[in-house]
C-alpha positions as CSV (number, residue, x, y, z in Angstrom):
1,X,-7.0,3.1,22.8
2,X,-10.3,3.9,22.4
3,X,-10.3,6.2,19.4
4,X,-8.1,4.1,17.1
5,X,-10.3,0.8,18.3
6,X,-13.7,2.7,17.0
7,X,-12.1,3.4,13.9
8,X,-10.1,0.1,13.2
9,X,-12.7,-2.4,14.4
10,X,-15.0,-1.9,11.7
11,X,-12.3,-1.7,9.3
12,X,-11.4,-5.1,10.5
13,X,-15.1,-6.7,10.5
14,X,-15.5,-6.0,7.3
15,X,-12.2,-7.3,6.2
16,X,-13.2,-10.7,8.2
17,X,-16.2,-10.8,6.5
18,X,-14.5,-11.2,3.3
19,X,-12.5,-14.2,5.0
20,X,-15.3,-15.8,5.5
21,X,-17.1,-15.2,2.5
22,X,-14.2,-16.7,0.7
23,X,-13.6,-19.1,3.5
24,X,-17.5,-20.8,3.4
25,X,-17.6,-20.6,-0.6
26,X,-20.4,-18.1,-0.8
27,X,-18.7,-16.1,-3.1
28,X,-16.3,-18.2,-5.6
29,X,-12.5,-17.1,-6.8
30,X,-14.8,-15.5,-9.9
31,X,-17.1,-13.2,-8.1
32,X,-14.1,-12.0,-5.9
33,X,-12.4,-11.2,-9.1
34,X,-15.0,-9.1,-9.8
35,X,-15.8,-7.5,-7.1
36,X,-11.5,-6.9,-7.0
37,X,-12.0,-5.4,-10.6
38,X,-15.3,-3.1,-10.0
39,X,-13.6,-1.7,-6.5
40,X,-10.3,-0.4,-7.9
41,X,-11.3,0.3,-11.6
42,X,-14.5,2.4,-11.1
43,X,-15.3,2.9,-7.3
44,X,-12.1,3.7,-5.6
45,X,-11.3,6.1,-8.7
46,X,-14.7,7.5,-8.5
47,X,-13.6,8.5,-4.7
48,X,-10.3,9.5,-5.0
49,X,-11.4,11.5,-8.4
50,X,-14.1,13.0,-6.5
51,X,-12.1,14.2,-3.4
52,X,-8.8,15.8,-5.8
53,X,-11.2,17.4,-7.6
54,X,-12.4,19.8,-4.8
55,X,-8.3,20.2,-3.3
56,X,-5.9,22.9,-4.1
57,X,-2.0,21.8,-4.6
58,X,0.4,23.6,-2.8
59,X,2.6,25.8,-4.0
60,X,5.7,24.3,-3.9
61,X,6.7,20.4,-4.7
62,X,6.2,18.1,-1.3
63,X,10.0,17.0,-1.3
64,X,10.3,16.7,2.9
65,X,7.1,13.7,2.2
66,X,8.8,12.3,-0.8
67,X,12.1,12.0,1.2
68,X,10.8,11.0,4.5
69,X,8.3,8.5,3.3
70,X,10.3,6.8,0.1
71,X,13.4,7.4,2.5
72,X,11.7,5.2,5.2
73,X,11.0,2.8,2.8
74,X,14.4,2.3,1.4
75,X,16.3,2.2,5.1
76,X,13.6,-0.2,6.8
77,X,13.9,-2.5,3.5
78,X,17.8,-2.1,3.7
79,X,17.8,-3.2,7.5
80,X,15.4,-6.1,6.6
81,X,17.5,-7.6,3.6
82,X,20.5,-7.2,5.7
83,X,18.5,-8.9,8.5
84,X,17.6,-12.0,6.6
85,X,21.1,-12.1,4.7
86,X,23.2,-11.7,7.6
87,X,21.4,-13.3,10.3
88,X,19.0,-15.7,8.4
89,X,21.6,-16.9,5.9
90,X,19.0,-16.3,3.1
91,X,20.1,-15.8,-0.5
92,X,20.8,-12.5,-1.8
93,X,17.5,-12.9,-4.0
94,X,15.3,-14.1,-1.0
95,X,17.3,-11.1,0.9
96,X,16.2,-8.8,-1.5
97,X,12.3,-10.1,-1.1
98,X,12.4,-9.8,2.5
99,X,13.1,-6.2,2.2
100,X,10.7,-5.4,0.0
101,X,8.0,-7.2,2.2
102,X,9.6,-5.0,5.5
103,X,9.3,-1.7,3.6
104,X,6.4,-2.2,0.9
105,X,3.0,-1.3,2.7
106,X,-0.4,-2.1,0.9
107,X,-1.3,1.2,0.1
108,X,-4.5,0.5,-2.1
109,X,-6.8,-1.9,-0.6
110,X,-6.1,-1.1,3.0
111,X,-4.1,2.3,3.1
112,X,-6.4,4.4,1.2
113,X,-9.6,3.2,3.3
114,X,-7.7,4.1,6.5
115,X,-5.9,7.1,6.1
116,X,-9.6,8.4,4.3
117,X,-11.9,7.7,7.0
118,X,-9.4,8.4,9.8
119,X,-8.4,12.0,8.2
120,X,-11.0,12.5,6.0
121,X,-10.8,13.9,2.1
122,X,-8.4,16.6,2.7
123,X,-5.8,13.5,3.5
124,X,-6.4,13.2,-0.6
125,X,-3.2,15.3,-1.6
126,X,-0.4,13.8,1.1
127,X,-1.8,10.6,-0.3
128,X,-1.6,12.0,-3.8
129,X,1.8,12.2,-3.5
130,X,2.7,9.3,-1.9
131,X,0.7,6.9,-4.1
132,X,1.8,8.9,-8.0
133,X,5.7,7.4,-7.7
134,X,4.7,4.5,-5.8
135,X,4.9,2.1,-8.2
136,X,7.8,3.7,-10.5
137,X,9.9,4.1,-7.2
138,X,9.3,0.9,-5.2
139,X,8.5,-1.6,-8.2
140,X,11.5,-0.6,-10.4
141,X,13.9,-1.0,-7.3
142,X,12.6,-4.6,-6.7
143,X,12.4,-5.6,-10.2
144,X,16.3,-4.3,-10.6
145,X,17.7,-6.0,-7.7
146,X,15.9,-8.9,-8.4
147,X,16.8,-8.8,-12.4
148,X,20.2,-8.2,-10.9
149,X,20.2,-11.5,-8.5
150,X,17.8,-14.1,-9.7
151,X,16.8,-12.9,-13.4
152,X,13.9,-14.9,-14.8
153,X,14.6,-17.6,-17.1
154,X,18.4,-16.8,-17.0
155,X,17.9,-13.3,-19.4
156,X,18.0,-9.8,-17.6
157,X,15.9,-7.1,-18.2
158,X,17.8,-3.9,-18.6
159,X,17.4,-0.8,-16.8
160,X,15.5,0.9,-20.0
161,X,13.3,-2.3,-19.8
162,X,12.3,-2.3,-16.6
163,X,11.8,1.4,-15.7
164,X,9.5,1.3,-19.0
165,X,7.5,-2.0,-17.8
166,X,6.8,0.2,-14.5
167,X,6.2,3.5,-16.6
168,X,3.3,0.8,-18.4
169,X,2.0,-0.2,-15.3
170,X,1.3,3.3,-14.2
171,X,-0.4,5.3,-16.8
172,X,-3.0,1.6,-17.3
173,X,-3.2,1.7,-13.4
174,X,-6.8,3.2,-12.5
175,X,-6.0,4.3,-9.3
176,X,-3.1,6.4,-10.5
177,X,-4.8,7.7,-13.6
178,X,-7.9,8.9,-10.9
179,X,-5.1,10.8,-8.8
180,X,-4.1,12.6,-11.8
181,X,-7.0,13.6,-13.1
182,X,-8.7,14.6,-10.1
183,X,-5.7,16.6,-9.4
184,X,-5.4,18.1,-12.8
185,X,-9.5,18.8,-12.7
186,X,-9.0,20.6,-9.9
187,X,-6.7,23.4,-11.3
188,X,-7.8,24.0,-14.4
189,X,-11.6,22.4,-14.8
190,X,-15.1,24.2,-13.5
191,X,-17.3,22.9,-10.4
192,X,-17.9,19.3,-11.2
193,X,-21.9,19.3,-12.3
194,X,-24.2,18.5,-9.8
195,X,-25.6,15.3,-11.6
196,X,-22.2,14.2,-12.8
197,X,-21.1,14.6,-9.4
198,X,-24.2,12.3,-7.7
199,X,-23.4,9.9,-9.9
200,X,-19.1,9.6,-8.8
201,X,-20.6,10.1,-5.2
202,X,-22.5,7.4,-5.7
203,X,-19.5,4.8,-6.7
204,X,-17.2,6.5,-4.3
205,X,-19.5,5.4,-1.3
206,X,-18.6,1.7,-2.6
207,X,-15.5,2.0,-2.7
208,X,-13.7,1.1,0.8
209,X,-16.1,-1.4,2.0
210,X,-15.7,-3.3,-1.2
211,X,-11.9,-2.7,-1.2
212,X,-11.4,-3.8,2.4
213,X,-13.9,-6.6,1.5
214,X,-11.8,-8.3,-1.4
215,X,-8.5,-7.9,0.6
216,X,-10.2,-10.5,3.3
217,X,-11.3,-12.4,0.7
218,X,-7.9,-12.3,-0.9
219,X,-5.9,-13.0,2.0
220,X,-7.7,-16.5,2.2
221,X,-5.6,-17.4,-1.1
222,X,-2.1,-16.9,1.3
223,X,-1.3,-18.8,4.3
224,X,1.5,-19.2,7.1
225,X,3.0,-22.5,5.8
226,X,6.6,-22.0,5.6
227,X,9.7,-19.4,6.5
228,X,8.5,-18.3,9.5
229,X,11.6,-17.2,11.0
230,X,12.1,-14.9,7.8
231,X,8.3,-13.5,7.7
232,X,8.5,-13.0,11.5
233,X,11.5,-10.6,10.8
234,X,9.7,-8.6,7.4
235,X,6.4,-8.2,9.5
236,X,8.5,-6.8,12.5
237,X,10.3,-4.2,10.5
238,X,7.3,-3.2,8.3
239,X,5.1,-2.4,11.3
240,X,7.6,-1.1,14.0
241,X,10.4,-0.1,12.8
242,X,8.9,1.3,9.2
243,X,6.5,3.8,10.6
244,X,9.4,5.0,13.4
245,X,11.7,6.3,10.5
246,X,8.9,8.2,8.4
247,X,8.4,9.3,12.1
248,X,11.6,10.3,12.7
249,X,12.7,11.9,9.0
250,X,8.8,13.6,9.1
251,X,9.1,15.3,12.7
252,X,12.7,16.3,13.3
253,X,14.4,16.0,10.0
254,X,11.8,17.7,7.5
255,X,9.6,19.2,10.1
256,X,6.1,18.0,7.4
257,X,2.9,20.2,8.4
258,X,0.6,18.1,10.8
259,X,-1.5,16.3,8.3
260,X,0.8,15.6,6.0
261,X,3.1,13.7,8.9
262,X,-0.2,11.5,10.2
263,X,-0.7,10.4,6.5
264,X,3.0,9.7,5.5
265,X,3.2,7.4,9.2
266,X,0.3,5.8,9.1
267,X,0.6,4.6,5.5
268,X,4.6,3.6,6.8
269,X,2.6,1.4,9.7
270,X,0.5,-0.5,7.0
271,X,1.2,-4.3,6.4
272,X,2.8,-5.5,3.7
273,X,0.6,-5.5,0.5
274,X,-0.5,-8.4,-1.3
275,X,2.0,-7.9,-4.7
276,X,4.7,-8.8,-2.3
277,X,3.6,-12.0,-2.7
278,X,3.2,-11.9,-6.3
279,X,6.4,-10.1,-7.2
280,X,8.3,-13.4,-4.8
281,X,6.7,-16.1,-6.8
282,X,7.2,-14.6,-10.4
283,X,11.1,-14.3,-9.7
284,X,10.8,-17.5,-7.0
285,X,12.2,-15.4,-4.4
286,X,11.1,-16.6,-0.8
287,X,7.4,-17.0,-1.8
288,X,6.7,-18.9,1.5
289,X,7.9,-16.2,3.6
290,X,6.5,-13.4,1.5
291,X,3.1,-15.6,1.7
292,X,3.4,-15.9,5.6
293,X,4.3,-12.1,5.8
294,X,1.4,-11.2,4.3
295,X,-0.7,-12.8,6.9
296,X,1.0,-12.5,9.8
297,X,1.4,-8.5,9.2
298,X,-1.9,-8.1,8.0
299,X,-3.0,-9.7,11.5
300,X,-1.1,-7.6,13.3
301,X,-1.8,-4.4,12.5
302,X,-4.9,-4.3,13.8
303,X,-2.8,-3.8,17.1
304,X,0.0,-1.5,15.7
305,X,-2.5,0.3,13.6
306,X,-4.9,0.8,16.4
307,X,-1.9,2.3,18.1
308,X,-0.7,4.9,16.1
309,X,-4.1,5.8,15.3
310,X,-5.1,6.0,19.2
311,X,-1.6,8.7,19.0
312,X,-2.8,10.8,15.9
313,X,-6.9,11.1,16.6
């Protein structure tokens, strides 16, 4: 275990240094903000700009990724929502929540620091790919099923609508609008300038300790209070049964190039991201469990992330 330890440890100091930053009151709800805003508008772009820029596409469209990782998603958050419908007796609204939180993984704050420093830049364009229909894909699913269920304030968004609010919240989303240009640079744009380039270096060095940093601080703002029974059953299927189906679909059923199957997994084996949370309390949709999830998978992984890093380094 040794190898994934080395790598994850640090990871995790840094995120319990957030905790107790936010914990002690020596940075207030304000400066976290902030330092939330500056991390994913100017130095996580700067990085994720910086490393596209340099990496050539391949030829032909990644369909075995798309299909084993967005696949995984939909079957683990299928078996979840049938799990907490089923067996849990939970409405089909608070069903449709505890899928999402067993097959949505926090990708930005703690999946791009990860799969970067455990694979390095090259991981940029498996990631690429992953992350540039993240949002359209997994948001617009939830925001259907939930408009379908438990519309807010009795009037449903139609199918037009909501596919166009998640088309919205892509093209303003910094971290996507990096992606593509760094990609887009990198075809068709000359050597990035030297001082130009110093100056992106310079932000992208920021970027994961200050990422990992405001997602400890952040997590302080959630708690296990309520719905145990239901988080216990998201966190299991988003960090063991998630990352085995990617596994599965990736290895024997699309047969993905090395790289490209460490990256799609270990994103898969992530814990549930933070907007889980925030998409359950907009439609009042099982916000305690989603709250608890987020906690409880976010402690976790650092075993089952340690894990299947300890396999792949």
């Amino acid at each position: 275990m040794e190898a994934g330890l080395t790598l994850v440890l640090p990871i995790f100091g840094v995120i319990g240094v957030g905790i107790l930053a936010a914990k002690f009151g020596i940075l207030s709800e304000k400066a976290i903000d902030g330092i939330d805003r500056f991390a994913f508008t100017f130095a996580l772009p700067a990085l994720l700009f910086r490393a596209l820029a340099n990496t050539e596409l391949p030829s032909e469209l990644p369909w075995g990724l798309w299909l084993s990782y967005y696949g995984g998603v939909l079957i683990a958050w299928a078996l979840a929502g049938g799990a907490a419908f089923l067996l849990l007796r939970r409405s089909p609204a608070d069903s449709v929540m505890a899928g999402f939180g067993g097959g949505f993984s926090n990708t930005v704050m703690l999946g791009i620091p990860i799969i970067l420093t455990a694979y390095g830049e090259e991981a940029g364009v498996p990631l690429f790919f992953i992350l540039a229909f993240h949002g359209l894909t997994v948001f617009s699913i939830a925001t259907f099923l939930l408009e379908t269920t438990k519309p807010r304030g009795g009037v449903r968004l139609t199918p037009v609508q909501i596919i166009g609010e998640s088309l919205k919240g892509m093209v303003t989303n910094p971290i996507i609008v990096a992606l593509a240009c760094g990609i887009t640079y990198g075809q068709i744009g000359p050597e990035i300038p030297k001082g130009v380039d110093t100056v992106l270096e310079m932000f992208a060095r920021t970027g994961i300790p200050c990422a990992l940093f405001t997602l400890g601080a952040m997590l302080t703002r959630y708690e296990i209070k309520r719905s145990i029974g239901t988080a216990a059953v998201m966190s299991f299927f988003k960090l063991a049964i998630h990352p085995v189906i990617v596994f599965v679909l990736a290895y024997y059923v699309f047969a993905l190039p090395d790289l490209w199957l460490k990256v799609a997994v270990t994103m898969a084996a992530m814990p549930t991201g933070v907007f889980c949370f925030v998409l359950s309390s907009r439609y009042d949709a099982a916000p305690g469990a989603a709250s608890s999830n987020v906690v409880l998978s976010t402690a976790l992984s650092l075993l089952t992330l340690t894990l299947v890093l300890n396999i792949f380094l």
